[in-house]
VEXDREN-2710 file (C-alpha; in Angstrom, 1 decimal):
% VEXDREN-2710
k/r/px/py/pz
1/UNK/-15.0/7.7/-14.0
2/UNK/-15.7/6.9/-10.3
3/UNK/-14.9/9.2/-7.7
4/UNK/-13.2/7.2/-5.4
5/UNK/-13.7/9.7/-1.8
6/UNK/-17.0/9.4/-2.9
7/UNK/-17.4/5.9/-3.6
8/UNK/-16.5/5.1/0.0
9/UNK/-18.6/8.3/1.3
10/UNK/-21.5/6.4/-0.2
11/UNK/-20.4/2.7/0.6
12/UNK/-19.8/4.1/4.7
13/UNK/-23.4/5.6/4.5
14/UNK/-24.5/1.9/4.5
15/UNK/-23.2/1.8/8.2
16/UNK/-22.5/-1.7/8.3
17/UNK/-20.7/-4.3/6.5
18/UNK/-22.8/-6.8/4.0
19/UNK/-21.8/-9.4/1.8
20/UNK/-20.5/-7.1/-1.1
21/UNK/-18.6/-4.3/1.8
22/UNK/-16.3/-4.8/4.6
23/UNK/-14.5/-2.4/6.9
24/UNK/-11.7/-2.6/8.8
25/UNK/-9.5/-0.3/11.3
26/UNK/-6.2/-1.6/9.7
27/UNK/-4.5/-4.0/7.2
28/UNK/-1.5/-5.7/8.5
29/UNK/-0.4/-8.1/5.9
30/UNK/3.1/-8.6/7.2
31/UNK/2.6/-11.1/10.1
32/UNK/1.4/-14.3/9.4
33/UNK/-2.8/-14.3/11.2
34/UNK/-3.3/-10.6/9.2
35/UNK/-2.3/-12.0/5.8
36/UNK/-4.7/-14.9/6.6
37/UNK/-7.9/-12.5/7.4
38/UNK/-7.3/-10.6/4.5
39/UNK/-7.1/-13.4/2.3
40/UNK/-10.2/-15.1/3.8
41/UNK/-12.4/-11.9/3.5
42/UNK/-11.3/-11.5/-0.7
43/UNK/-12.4/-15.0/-0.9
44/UNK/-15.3/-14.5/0.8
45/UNK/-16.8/-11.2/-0.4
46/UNK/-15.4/-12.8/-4.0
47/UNK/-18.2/-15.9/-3.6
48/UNK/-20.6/-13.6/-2.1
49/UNK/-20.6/-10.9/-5.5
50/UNK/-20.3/-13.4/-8.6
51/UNK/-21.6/-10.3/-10.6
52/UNK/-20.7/-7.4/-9.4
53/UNK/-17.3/-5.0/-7.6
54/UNK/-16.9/-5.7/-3.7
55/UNK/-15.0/-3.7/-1.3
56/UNK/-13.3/-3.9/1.5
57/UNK/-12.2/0.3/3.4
58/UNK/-9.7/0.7/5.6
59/UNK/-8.7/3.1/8.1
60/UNK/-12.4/3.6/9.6
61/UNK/-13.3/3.4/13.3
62/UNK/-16.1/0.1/13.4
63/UNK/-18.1/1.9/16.0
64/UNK/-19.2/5.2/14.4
65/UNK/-17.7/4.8/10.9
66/UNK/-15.8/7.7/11.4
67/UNK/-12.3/8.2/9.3
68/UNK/-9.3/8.1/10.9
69/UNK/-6.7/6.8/8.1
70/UNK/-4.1/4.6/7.4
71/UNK/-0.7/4.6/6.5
72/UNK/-0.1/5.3/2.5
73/UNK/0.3/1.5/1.7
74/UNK/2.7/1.3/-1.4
75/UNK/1.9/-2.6/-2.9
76/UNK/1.8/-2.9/-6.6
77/UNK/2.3/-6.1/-6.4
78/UNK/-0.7/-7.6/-3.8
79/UNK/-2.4/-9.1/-6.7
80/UNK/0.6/-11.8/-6.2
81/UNK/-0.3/-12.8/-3.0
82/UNK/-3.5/-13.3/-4.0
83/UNK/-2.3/-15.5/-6.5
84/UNK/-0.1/-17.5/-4.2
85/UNK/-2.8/-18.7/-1.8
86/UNK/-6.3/-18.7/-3.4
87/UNK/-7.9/-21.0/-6.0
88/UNK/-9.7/-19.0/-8.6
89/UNK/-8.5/-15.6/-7.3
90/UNK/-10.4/-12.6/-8.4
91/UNK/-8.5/-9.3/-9.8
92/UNK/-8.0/-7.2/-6.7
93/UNK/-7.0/-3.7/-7.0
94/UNK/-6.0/-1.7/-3.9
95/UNK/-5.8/1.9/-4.0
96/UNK/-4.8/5.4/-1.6
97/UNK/-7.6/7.9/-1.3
98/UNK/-7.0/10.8/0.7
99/UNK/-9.4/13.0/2.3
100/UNK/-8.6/16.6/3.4
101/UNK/-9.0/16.6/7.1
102/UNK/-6.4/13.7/7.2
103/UNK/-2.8/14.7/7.4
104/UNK/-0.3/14.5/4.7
105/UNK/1.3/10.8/4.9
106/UNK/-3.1/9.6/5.9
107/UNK/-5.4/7.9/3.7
108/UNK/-8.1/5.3/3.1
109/UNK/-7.0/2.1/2.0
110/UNK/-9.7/0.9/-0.7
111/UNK/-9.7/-2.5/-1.7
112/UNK/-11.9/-3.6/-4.7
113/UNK/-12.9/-7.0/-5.7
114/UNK/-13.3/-7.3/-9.4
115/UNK/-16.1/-10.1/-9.9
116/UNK/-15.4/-13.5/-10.8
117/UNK/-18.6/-14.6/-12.5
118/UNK/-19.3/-17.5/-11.0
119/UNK/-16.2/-19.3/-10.6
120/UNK/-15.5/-20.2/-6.9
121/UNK/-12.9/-18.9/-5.0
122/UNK/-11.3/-21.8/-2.2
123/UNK/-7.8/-21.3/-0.5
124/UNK/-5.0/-23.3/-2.2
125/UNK/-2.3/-23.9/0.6
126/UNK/-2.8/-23.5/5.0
127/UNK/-2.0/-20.4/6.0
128/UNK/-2.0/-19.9/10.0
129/UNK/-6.1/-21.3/11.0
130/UNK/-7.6/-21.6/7.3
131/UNK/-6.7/-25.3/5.5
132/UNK/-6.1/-25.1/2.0
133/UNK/-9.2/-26.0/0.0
134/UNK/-11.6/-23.9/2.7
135/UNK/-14.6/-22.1/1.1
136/UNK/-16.0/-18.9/2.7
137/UNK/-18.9/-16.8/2.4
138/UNK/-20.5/-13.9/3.6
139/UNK/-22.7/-14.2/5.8
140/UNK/-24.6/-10.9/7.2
141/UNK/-21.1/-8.7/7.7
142/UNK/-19.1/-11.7/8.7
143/UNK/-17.1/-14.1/6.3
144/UNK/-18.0/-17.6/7.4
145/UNK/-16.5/-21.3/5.9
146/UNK/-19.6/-23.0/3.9
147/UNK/-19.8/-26.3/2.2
148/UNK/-20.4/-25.0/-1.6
149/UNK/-23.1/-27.1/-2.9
150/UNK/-25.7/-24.6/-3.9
151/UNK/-26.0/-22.3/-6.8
152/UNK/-24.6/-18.6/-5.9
153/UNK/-27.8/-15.9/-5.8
154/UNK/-26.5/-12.5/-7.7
155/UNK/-28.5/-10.3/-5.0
156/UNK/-26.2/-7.0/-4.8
157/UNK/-25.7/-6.1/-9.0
158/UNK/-28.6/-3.2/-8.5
159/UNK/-27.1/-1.7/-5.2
160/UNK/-23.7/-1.9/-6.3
161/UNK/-24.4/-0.4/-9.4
162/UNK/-26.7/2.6/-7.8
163/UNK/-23.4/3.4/-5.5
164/UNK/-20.9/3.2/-8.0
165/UNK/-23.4/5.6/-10.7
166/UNK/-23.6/8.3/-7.5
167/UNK/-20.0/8.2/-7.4
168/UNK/-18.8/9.6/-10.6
169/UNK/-16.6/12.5/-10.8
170/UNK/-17.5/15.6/-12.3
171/UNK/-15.7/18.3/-13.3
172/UNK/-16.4/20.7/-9.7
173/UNK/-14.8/17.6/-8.0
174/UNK/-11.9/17.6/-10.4
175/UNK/-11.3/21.5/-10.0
176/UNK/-11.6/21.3/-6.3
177/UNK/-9.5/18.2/-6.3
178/UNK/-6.7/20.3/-8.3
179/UNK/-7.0/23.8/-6.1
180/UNK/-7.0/22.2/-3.2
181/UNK/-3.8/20.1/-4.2
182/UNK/-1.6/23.1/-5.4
183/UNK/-2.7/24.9/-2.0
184/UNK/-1.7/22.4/0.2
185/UNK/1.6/21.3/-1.2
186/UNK/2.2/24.7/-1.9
187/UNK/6.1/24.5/0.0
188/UNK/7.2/21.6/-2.7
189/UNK/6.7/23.0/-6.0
190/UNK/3.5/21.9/-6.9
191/UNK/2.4/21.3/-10.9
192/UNK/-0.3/19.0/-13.0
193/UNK/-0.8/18.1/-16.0
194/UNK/-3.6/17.4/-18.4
195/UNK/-3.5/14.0/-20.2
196/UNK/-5.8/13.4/-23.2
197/UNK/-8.0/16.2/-22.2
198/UNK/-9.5/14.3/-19.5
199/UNK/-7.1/12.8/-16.9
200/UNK/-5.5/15.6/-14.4
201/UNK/-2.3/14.3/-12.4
202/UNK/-0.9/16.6/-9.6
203/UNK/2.9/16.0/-8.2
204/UNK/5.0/18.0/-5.4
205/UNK/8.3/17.3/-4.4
206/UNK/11.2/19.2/-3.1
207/UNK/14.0/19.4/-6.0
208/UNK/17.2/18.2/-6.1
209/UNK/19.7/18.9/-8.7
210/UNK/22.1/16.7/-9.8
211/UNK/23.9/17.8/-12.2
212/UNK/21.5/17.7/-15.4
213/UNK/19.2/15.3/-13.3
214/UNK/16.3/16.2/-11.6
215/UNK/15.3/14.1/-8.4
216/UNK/12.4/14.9/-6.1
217/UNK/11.8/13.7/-2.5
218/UNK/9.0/14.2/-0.2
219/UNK/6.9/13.3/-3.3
220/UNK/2.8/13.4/-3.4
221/UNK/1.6/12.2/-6.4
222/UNK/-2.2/12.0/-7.3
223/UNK/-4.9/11.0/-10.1
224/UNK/-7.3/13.9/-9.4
225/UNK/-10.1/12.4/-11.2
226/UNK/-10.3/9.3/-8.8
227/UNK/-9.3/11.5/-6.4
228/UNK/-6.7/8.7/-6.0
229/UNK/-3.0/9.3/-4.2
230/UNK/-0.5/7.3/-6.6
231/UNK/2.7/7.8/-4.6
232/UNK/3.7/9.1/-1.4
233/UNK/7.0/9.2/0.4
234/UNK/8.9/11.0/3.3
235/UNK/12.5/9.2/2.5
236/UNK/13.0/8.3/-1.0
237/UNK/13.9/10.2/-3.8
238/UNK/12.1/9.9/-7.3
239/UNK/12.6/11.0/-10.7
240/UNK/9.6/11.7/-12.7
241/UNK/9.3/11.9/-16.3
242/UNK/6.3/12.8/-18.8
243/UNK/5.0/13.3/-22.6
244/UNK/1.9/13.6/-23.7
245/UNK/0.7/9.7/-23.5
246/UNK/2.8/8.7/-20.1
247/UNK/3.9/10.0/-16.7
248/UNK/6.4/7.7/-15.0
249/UNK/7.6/7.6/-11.7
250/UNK/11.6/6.1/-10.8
251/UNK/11.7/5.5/-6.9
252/UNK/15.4/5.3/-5.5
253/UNK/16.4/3.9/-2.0
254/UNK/19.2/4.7/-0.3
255/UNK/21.4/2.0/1.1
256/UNK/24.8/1.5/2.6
257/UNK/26.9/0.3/5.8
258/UNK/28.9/3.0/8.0
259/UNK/29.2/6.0/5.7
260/UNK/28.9/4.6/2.7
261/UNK/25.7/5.0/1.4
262/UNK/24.3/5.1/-2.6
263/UNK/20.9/5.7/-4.6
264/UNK/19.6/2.2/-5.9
265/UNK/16.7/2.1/-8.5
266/UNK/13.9/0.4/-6.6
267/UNK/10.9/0.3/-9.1
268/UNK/9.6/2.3/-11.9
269/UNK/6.3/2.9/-12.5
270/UNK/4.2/4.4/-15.7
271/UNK/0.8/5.3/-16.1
272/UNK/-0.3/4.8/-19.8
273/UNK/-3.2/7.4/-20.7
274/UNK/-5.7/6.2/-23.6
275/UNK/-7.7/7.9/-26.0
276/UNK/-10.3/6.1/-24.8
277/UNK/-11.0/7.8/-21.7
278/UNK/-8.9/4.3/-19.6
279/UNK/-5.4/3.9/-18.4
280/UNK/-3.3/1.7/-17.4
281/UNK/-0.3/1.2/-14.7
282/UNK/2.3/-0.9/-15.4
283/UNK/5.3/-1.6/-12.6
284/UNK/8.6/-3.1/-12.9
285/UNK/11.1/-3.7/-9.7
286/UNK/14.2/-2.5/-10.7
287/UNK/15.9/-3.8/-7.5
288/UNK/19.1/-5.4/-7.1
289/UNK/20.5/-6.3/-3.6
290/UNK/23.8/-4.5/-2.8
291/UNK/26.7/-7.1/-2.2
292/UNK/28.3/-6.7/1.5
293/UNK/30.9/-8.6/2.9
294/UNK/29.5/-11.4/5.3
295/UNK/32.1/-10.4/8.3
296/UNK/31.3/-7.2/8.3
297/UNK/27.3/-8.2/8.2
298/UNK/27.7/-11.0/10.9
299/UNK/29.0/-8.0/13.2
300/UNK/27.0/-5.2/12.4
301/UNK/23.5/-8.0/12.6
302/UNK/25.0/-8.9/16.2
303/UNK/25.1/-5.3/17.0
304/UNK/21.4/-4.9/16.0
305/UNK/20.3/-7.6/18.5
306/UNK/22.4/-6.0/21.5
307/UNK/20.6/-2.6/20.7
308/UNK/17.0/-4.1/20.6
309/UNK/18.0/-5.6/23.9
310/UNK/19.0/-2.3/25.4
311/UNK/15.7/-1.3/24.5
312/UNK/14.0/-3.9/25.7
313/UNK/15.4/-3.2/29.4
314/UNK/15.3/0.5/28.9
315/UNK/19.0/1.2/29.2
316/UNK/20.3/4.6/27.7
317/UNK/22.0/4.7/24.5
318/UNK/25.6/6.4/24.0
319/UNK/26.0/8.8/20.8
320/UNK/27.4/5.8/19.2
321/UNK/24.4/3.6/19.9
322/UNK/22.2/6.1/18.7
323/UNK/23.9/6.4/15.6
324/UNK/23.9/2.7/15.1
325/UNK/19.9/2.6/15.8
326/UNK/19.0/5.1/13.4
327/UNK/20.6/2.7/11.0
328/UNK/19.0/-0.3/12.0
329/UNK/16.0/-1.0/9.8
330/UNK/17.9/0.0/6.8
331/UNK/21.2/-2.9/7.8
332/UNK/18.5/-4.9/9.0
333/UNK/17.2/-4.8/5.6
334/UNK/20.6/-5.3/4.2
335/UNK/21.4/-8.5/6.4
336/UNK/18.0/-10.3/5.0
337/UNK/18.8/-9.8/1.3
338/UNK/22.6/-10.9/1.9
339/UNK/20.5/-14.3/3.2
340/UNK/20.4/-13.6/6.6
341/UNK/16.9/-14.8/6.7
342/UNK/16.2/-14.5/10.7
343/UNK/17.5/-10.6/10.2
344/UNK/13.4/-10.1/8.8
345/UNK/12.1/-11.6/12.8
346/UNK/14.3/-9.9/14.7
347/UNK/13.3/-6.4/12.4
348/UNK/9.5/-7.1/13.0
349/UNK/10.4/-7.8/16.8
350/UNK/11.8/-4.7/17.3
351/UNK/9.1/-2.7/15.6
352/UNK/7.1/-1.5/19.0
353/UNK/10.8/-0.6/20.8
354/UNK/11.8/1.7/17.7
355/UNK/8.2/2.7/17.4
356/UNK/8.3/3.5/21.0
357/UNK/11.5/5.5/21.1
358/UNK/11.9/7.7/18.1
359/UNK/9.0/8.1/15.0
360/UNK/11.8/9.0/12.5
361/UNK/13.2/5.8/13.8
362/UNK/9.9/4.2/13.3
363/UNK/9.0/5.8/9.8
364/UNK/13.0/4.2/8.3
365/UNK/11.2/0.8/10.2
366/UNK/8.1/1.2/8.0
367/UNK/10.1/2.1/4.5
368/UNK/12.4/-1.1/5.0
369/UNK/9.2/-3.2/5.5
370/UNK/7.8/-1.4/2.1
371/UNK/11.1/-2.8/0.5
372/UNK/10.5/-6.1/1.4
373/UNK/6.9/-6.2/0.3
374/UNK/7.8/-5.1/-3.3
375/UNK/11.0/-7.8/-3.4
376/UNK/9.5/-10.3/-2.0
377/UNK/5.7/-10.1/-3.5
378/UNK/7.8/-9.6/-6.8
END
C-alpha cells in the first residue's frame, strides 16, 4: 500500500513538473477559467502517461517546492466533471494528505491520474478558452494543444513505478501515523480501529448526545496507512457507524431561515474493507432541498445584496446586519436551491468582502460552496 506523504515527498524531490507530474499553488474549480485549467492538465498528463499513474499536488509554493497546504477539499464526486467535459476521460481520484507541520483544517491536495492505455483523451464541449474536441499534451512541464497524429511513446512506466515502490507504507509509518493522531486530537475523543488486520482508521470529534444518538462535530477522520485524511469539518455534525467489514460516515447540514434551523442528511459515506488487502468507498447524496416560501426568499435574497453593498463601500453594520451576515452564505444557499439561480453569482461575488471582514464568516462561505459542489456534481 502506497504511502501517500510519501509519494509526494518523493514526486516534489523531482523539483519540477514533467509530463507524468504537475504542481500547483491552488485548485479553484468553482469559477469558470480554474475548472478549464484543471480539466486541460488531466487531459494532458492523461495523453502524456498511456501506461502508467500521473499526478498533479496541490498546495506547494512553484518556487522552492515548499508545502504550504490547501483547504481540505471534500469532492466525492469530481470524477463527474471529468465525465461532463472530456472525451475518453481517465479515472481520477483526488485525495487529502496531511502533513504535521500544517495546521489542523491544511493539507495537500493529491490528484492521480489512473492510465488510459492508449485511448486519447480530447475535450467534448467549450469551456471558457479550450474548444471542444482540443487535444493536449505535455510538453516539458507545460500542457500544450497538439494535433494527434503520431503514436504515444510510454517513456515514464520505469520512473513512475521506482516512485510509487519507495513509497509504500510500513508498519513504523503506520504506528507513527496512529501516535501522532491520538496526540494531536487529543481534546475530541480520539479512537481507531483495526479493519481486517491491516487497515488502521483514526476519528476525533467532539460528542453530542442526542437522546440514544450519537453525533460528532469538529470531525477528523483518516486512513492511517495512506496516510490519507478522509473527512474534515469545522461546522457539520456527523454520525459514524462501524462493524468489522465497514466504517460509515453520515454528514448533516444545518439549514434554516430566522430561527428556525434543522439537521438535514447531506451524504453518507462507507468505506468497504476486503480481505484482500483493497477497499472501497462508496458515496451517496442524501440531500433534499428544504422548501421555503418564495416571499419570504425574495426578501431575505434582497437583503443579502444590500449587505454585500454595505461592504462593498465599507459602511458599519448594526447588530441586526451582523446577525443577518453571519447568515448569508447559508440563505444564499437556500435561495439557489429554491431556483434562485443568480443567488450562486452574487454568493461567489461576495466571497473577498466576507473573507475580508470576519473568517468564521468566510469558513460558513466555504461550507455552502462544499454543498453546492456535492449537489450539483451529483
Amino acid at each position: 500500500m502506497i504511502n501517500k506523504r510519501l509519494l509526494i515527498k518523493n514526486l516534489l524531490a523531482h523539483n519540477d513538473e514533467n509530463s507524468f507530474y504537475d504542481k500547483k499553488r491552488q485548485l479553484n474549480i468553482g469559477e469558470k477559467e480554474g475548472k478549464a485549467k484543471f480539466l486541460k492538465h488531466i487531459c494532458a498528463l492523461s495523453n502524456s502517461n498511456p501506461e502508467n499513474n500521473s499526478y498533479i499536488v496541490i498546495g506547494v509554493e512553484d518556487e522552492d517546492n515548499s508545502i504550504v497546504g490547501i483547504d481540505f477539499f471534500d469532492d466525492s464526486k469530481i470524477q463527474n466533471l471529468i465525465n461532463a467535459y472530456l472525451t475518453n476521460p481517465p479515472i481520477i481520484s483526488y485525495e487529502n494528505i496531511p502533513f504535521p507541520h500544517l495546521s489542523d483544517e491544511l493539507v495537500v491536495g493529491l490528484v492521480t491520474i489512473r492510465p488510459n492505455h492508449g485511448r486519447i483523451c480530447s475535450f467534448r464541449k467549450n469551456i471558457w478558452k479550450y474548444y471542444g474536441g482540443s487535444v493536449f499534451f505535455r510538453d516539458g512541464s507545460i500542457s500544450m494543444p497538439k494535433v494527434f497524429d503520431i503514436e504515444i511513446k510510454d517513456i515514464n512506466s520505469q520512473i513512475v513505478a521506482s516512485i510509487e515502490n519507495h513509497s509504500h507504507n510500513n508498519i513504523e509509518h503506520t504506528l507513527d501515523g496512529v501516535f501522532d493522531f491520538m496526540k494531536k486530537r487529543r481534546d475530541y475523543n480520539p479512537a481507531y480501529k483495526v479493519f481486517k488486520e491491516y487497515f488502521v482508521v483514526c476519528w476525533a470529534g467532539k460528542q453530542k448526545k442526542n437522546h440514544s444518538d450519537i453525533y460528532y462535530s469538529r470531525v477528523d477522520i483518516e486512513l492511517i496507512n495512506e496516510q490519507v485524511k478522509l473527512f474534515y469539518s469545522d461546522l457539520d455534525e456527523v454520525s459514524i457507524s462501524l462493524d468489522n467489514d465497514n466504517f460509515t460516515i453520515v454528514e448533516y447540514v444545518h439549514l434554516g431561515l430566522h430561527d428556525q434551523f434543522k439537521y438535514y442528511p447531506l451524504e453518507e459515506v462507507v468505506i468497504h474493507f476486503r480481505d484482500n488487502g483493497s477497499y472501497e468507498i462508496e458515496s451517496q447524496l442524501l440531500f433534499k432541498p428544504p422548501a421555503f416560501d418564495k416571499k419570504t426568499l425574495y426578501h431575505i435574497y434582497n437583503t443579502n445584496k444590500a449587505l454585500v453593498e454595505k461592504l462593498k463601500k465599507g459602511y458599519e453594520l448594526n447588530k441586526e446586519q451582523q446577525k443577518d451576515l453571519r447568515n448569508l452564505p447559508s440563505t444564499y444557499l437556500l435561495c439557489y436551491l429554491n431556483n434562485f439561480k443568480e443567488a450562486l453569482t452574487k454568493l461567489e461575488e461576495a466571497k473577498p468582502y466576507l473573507k475580508a471582514y470576519d473568517p468564521e464568516i468566510y469558513n460558513s462561505y466555504k461550507e455552502s460552496m462544499r454543498i453546492l459542489r456535492k449537489v450539483k456534481y451529483n
